[in-house]
N, C-alpha and C positions, 0 to 999 in steps of 0.2 A: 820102496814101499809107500803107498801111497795115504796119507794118513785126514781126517778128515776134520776142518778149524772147530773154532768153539764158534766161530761166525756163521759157516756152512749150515751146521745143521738145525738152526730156525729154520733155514729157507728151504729144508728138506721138510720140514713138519708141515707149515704151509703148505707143500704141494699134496703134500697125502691128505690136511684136510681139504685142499680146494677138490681134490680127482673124487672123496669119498661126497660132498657137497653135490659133487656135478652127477655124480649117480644116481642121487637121490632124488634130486629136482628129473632125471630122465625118466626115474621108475614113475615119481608122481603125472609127468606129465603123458606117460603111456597109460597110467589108473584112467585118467581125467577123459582120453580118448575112445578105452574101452568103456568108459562108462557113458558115453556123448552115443557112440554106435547101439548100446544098446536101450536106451531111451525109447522107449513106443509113445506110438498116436491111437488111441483106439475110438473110431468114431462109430455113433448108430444113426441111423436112418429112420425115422417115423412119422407117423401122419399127427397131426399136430392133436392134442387134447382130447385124446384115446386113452378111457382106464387101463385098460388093457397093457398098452403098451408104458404107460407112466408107469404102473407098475413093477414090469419087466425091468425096465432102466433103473429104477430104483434100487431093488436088488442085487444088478449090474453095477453101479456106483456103487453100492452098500460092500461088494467084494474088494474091489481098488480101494477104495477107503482102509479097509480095514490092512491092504497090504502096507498104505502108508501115502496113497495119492490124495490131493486136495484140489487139484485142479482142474474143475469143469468147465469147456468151452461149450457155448451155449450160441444160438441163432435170437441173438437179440441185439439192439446197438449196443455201443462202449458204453454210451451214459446209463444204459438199464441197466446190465450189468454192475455198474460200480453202484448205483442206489441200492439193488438187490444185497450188494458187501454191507453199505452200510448199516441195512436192516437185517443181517447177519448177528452182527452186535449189540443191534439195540432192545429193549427190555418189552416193548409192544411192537403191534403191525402194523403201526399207520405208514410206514414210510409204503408198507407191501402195499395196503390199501389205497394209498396215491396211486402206486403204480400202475393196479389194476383198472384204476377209473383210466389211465391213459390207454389201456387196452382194450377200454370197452368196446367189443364189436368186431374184434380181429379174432384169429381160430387161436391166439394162445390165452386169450383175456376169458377164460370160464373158471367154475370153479371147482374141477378136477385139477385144470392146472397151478389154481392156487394153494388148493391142499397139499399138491407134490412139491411145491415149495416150502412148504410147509414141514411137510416130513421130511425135506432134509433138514433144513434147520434144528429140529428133534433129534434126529438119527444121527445128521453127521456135520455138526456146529463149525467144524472147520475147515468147510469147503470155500473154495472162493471163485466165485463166478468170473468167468470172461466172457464177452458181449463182442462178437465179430463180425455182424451186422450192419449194414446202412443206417444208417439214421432216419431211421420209418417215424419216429416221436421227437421229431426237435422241435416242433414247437409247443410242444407240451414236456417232454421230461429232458430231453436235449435242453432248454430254457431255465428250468427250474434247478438243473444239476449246474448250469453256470451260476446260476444266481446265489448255487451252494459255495461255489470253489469262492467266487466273488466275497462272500460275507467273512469268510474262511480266510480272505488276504489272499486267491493263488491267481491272482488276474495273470502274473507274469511266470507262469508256470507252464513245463510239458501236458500237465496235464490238461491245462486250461487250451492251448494249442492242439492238443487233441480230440477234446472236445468239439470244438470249434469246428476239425477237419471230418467229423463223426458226421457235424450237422450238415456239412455241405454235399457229403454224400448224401444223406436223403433229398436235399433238396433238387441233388442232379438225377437223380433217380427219379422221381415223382416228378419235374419235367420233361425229361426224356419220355416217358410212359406216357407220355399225353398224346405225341406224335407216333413213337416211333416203342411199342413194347419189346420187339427182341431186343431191342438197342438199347432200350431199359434193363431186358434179363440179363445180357451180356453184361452190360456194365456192371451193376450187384451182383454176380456172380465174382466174376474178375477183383472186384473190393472185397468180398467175404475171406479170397484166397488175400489178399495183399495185409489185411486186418489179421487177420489168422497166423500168418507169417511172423509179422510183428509182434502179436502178443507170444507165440511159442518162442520165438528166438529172445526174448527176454527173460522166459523162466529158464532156457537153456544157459543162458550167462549167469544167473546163479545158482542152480542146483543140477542141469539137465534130466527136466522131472519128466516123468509118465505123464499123458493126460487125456482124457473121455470126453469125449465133444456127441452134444444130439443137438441134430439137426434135421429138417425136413426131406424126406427120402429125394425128391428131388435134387438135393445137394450131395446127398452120398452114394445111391445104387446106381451104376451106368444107365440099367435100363431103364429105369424113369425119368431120366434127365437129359438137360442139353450136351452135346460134346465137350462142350468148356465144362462141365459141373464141378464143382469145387474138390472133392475128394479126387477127382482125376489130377487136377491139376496142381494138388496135394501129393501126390506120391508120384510126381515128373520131380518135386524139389527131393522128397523127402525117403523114396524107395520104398524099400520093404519095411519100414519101419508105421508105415502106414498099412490101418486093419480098420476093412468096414462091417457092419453088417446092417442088413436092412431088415426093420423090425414091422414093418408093415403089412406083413402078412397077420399079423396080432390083430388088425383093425377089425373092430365088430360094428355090426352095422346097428345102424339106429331103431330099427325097427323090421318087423317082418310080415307080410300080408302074402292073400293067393291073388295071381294073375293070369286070369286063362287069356290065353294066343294060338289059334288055329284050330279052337275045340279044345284043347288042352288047357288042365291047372295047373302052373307050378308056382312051387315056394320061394318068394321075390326077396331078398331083402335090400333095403333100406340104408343109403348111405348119405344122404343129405343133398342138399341143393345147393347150388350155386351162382352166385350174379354174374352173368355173360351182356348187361348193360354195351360192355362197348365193344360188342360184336355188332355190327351192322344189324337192326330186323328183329333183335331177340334181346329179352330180359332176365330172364334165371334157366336153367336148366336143374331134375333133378336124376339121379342115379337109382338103378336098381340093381342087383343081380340073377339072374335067374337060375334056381339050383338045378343042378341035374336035367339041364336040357341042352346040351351041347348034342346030343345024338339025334335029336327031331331037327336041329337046325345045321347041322355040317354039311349037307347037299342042295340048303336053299341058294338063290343064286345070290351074287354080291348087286352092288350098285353103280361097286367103281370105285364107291368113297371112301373112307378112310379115316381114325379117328386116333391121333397116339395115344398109347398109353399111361404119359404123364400128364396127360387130362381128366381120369378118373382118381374119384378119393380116398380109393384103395386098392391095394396092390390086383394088377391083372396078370393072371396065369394062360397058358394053353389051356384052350377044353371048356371054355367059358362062356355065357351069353350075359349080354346085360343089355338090359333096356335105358333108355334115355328119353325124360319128357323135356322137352322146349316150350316154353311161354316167347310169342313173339310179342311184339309191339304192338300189334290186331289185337291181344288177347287172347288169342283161340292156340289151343294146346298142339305138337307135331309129337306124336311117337316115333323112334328110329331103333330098331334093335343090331346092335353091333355082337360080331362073332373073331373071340380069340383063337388064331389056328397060328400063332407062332413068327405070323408073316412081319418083316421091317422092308419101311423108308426110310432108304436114306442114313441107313444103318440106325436107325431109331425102330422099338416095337411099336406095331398099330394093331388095331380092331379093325374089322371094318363089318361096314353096314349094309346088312342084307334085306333083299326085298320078303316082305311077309305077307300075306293076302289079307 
């Protein structure tokens, strides 16, 4: 009969605590992994400094907020982002009001867009901005944000080194575009995804949080953008965990007048203008839409030419006409009427431009 020492059984207790230890650490790290799977990206798509659609987003964050998200990935550089934290916490707006003086004159530097920062800070005090952007403002808040860390003691910081890599991406971006624009789109695109990566894979390593990213439709809806666009190239890492939606159909137009074309009035609206400076010949272009005429124009003939759809500054549907004025370098105005019937290049949508008498 086999009888069992006074020695033996520590080393039996031992192993029943280490077998019950090793269990626990496996259920924890199966919790750890279902909770890593189910982690969402949830990105929107918008035309920049649209009531309309701040709005919409607003509410959209105001719902994740309230489940327990804090994390908004935003289309701005690292260094905007991290100023905008700052002024999260501080007691007035000048740090905002710097900001916007660096913004003055780009589509987010208005002051809808400053009020919606505004309202979050009101509404939901403990959001904390992420900035995945190029560094479009390093010589202005790229500068002053080093001059920050600098005073602060963090010369020899990650932070400071990222900074740093923040600024050299605008700066390779802005010579790039001098020569070579897609080879500028391509590159800023490609950094927004690499920038993005990094900051989500760090809030992954401490909480694996949710997080709501707005960004210019370009960047999120396939069909307004380049084949590289960042949300594609977003859910080749990331899967099904990635959700976009594009809110651009919101955009309202700035204004609205009548436009008679072939004898006919219709109701035009107004979506603004834009600098085509470094298109060979021409200085601005502006956008119309024209309502409820797709049926007088579906049988005129085309031209040939062709215009994408991630050229206009609001979403285009089937079943559409919209007019286009050009300012060349002569001065003197071209009208061109483009008709949406569905058609792509190149697996990209286009307009194209039809002759009108």
């Amino acid at each position: 009969m086999n009888q069992t020492t006074e020695k033996e059984k520590p080393k039996r207790w031992k192993l029943v605590l280490l077998g019950l230890l090793m269990i626990l650490l496996a259920g924890m790290t199966v919790a750890n992994i279902q909770r890593g799977l189910t982690s969402q990206i949830y990105l929107y798509g918008e035309e920049h400094s649209q009531q309309r659609i701040l709005d919409e987003e607003l509410e959209i964050w105001g719902g994740y907020y309230a489940r327990g998200m804090r994390d908004l990935f935003v289309e701005f550089p690292y260094f905007d982002a991290q100023f905008l934290n700052l002024w999260m916490k501080a007691d007035d707006d000048e740090l905002l009001n710097l900001q916007f003086q660096d913004w003055q004159g780009t589509q987010g530097g208005t002051e809808v867009m400053k009020n919606f920062l505004k309202q979050i800070k009101e509404r939901y005090p403990e959001t904390v901005f992420h900035g995945t952007d190029v560094g479009h403002t390093w010589e202005s808040t790229g500068a002053r944000y080093l001059a920050y860390l600098e005073a602060n003691g963090q010369n020899d910081t990650a932070e400071y080194q990222r900074v740093l890599e923040n600024i050299e991406q605008g700066k390779t971006y802005y010579a790039t575009k001098q020569t070579d624009s897609d080879a500028a789109d391509a590159y800023r695109e490609n950094k927004m995804v690499e920038n993005f990566e990094r900051s989500y894979q760090e809030l992954e390593a401490e909480r694996r949080a949710d997080i709501m990213g707005i960004y210019g439709s370009a960047h999120i809806a396939s069909s307004y953008s380049r084949p590289d666009y960042m949300a594609g190239q977003l859910s080749e890492t990331y899967g099904g965990r990635v959700h976009t939606e594009d809110l651009s159909m919101l955009t309202e137009p700035l204004a609205t007048e009548t436009i008679t074309v072939n004898g006919k009035r219709y109701t035009a609206s107004y979506f603004g203008e834009e600098d085509i400076s470094k298109i060979s010949g021409y200085k601005t272009r502006k956008f119309w839409r024209l309502e409820n005429a797709y049926q007088d124009f579906k049988d005129l003939p085309t031209t040939g030419e062709v215009m994408g759809c991630n050229n206009y500054p609001m979403a285009v549907e089937t079943g559409q006409v919209f007019m286009v004025e050009l300012l060349n370098r002569a001065g003197t105005t071209e009208t061109r009427y483009y008709r949406a019937d569905g058609n792509q290049l190149e697996g990209q949508p286009v307009t194209e431009w039809v002759e009108v008498d």
